[in-house]
C-alpha positions as CSV (number, residue, x, y, z in Angstrom):
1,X,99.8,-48.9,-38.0
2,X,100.9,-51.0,-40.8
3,X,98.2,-53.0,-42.9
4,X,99.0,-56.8,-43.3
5,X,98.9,-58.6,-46.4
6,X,96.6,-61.5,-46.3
7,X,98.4,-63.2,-49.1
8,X,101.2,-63.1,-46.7
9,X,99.3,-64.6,-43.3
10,X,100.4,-68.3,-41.9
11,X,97.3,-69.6,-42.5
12,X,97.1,-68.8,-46.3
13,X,100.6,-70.1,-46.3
14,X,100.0,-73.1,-45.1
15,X,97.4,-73.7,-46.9
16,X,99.1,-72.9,-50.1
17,X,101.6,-75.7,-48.7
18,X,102.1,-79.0,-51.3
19,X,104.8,-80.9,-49.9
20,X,107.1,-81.1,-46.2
21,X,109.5,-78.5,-47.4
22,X,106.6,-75.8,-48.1
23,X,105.1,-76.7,-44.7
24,X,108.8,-76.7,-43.4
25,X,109.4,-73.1,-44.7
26,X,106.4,-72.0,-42.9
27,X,107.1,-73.2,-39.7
28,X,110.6,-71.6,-39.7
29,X,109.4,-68.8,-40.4
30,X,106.9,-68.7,-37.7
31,X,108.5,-70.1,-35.0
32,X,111.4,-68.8,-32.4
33,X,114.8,-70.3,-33.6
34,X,115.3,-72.6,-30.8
35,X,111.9,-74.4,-30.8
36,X,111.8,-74.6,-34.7
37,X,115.5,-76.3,-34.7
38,X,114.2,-79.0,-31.6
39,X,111.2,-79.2,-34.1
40,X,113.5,-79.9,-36.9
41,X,116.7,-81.6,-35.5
42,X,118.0,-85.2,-35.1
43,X,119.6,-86.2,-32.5
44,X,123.4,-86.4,-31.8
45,X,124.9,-86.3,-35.0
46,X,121.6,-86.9,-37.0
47,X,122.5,-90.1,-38.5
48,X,119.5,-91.4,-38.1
49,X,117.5,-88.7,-39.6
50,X,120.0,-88.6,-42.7
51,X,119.6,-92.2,-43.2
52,X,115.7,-91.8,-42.8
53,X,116.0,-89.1,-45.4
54,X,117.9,-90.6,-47.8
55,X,116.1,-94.2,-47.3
56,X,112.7,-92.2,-48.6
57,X,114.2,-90.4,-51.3
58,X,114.8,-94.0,-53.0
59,X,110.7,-94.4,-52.9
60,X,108.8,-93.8,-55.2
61,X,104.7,-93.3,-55.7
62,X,102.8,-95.0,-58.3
63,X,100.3,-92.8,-59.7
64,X,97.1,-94.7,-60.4
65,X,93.8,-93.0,-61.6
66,X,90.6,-93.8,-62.9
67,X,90.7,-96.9,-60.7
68,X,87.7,-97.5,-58.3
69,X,88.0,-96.6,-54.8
70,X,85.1,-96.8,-53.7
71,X,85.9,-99.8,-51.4
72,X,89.6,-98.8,-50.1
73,X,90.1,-100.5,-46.5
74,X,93.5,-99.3,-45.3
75,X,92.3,-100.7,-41.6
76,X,95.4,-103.5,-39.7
77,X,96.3,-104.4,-36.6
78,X,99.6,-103.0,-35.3
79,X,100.9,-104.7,-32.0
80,X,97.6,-106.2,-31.9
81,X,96.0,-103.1,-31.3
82,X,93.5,-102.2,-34.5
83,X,93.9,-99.2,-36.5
84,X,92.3,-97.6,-39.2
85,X,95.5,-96.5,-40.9
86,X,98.6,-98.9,-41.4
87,X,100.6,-96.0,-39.5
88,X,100.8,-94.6,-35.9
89,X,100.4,-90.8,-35.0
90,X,103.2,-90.2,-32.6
91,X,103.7,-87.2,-30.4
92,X,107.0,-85.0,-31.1
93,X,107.7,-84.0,-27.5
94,X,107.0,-80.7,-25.7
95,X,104.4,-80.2,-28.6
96,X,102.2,-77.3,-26.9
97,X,105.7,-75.7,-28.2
98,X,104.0,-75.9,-31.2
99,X,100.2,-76.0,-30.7
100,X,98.2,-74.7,-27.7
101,X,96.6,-78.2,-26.9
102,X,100.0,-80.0,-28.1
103,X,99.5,-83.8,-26.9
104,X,95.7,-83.7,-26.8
105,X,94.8,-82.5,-29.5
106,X,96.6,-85.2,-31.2
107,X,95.1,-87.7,-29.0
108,X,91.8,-86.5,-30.0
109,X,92.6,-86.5,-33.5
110,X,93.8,-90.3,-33.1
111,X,90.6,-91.0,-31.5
112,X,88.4,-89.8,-33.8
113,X,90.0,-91.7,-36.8
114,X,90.8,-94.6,-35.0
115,X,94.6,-94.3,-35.1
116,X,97.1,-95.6,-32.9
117,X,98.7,-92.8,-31.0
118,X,102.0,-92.4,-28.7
119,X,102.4,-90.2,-25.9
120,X,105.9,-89.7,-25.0
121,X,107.3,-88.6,-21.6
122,X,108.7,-85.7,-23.2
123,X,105.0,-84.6,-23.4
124,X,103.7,-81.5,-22.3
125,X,100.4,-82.9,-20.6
126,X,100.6,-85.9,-18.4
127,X,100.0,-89.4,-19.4
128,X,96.6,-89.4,-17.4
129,X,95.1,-86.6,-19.2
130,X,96.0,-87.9,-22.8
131,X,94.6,-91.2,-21.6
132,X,91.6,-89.3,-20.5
133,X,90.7,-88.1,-24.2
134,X,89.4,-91.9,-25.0
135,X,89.7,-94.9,-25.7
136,X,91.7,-95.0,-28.9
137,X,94.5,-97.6,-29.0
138,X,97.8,-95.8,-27.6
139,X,101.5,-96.5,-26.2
140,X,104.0,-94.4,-24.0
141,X,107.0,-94.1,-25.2
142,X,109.4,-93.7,-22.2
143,X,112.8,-91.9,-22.5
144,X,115.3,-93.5,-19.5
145,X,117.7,-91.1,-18.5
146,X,120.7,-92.4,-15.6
């Protein structure tokens, strides 16, 4: 039996982690092909995800330090619905592909920080037992198929 490097383990990998493309790496290298390129993929001919892509890239962050932030309220309302982060946590799909609790442990997570989540009908729990985690503000989002 082989000894495993710790400095090698997923965990310390992710950890060590400082942008998308580190966590990226990791996932790919921990996950089946298949599920790591629906993970990873666009649809169709990934337009979409291009344009995304290159849409960010012309971003830029503004470093600011030594400025007070004590008093930081990043809270809005989104659809009407009131959130604590100007953002919404949505589900990928089939996501107990990638976690054991996939859909609710994200719910939970929303609920806990007061973020607006979606559920999508891709999901691998049902729509009644996300809703069942809480009361956090939420959507479905609903794939029609013919």
């Amino acid at each position: 039996m082989m000894a495993h490097s710790t400095s090698s383990s997923p965990g310390r990998k992710l950890r060590r982690a400082i942008n998308v493309d580190d966590v990226r790496r990791v996932a790919e290298s921990r996950l089946p092909q298949f599920i790591f390129d629906y993970l990873d993929g666009g649809a169709d001919d990934e337009h979409t995800r291009q344009a995304n892509s290159k849409a960010f890239s012309a971003l830029s962050l503004i470093q600011r330090v030594l400025v007070d932030v004590d008093t930081v309220d990043t809270s809005t309302t989104i659809l009407g619905m009131p959130t604590s982060v100007p953002f919404v946590l949505s589900s990928t799909g089939a996501s107990r592909f990638y976690h054991s609790d996939g859909e609710m442990a994200a719910a939970r997570a929303a609920r806990d920080a007061n973020v607006i989540y979606g559920t999508t009908s891709s999901a691998m729990y049902s729509l009644e037992e996300v809703a069942s985690v809480g009361s956090a503000p939420r959507f479905f989002q609903v794939y029609v198929f013919k």
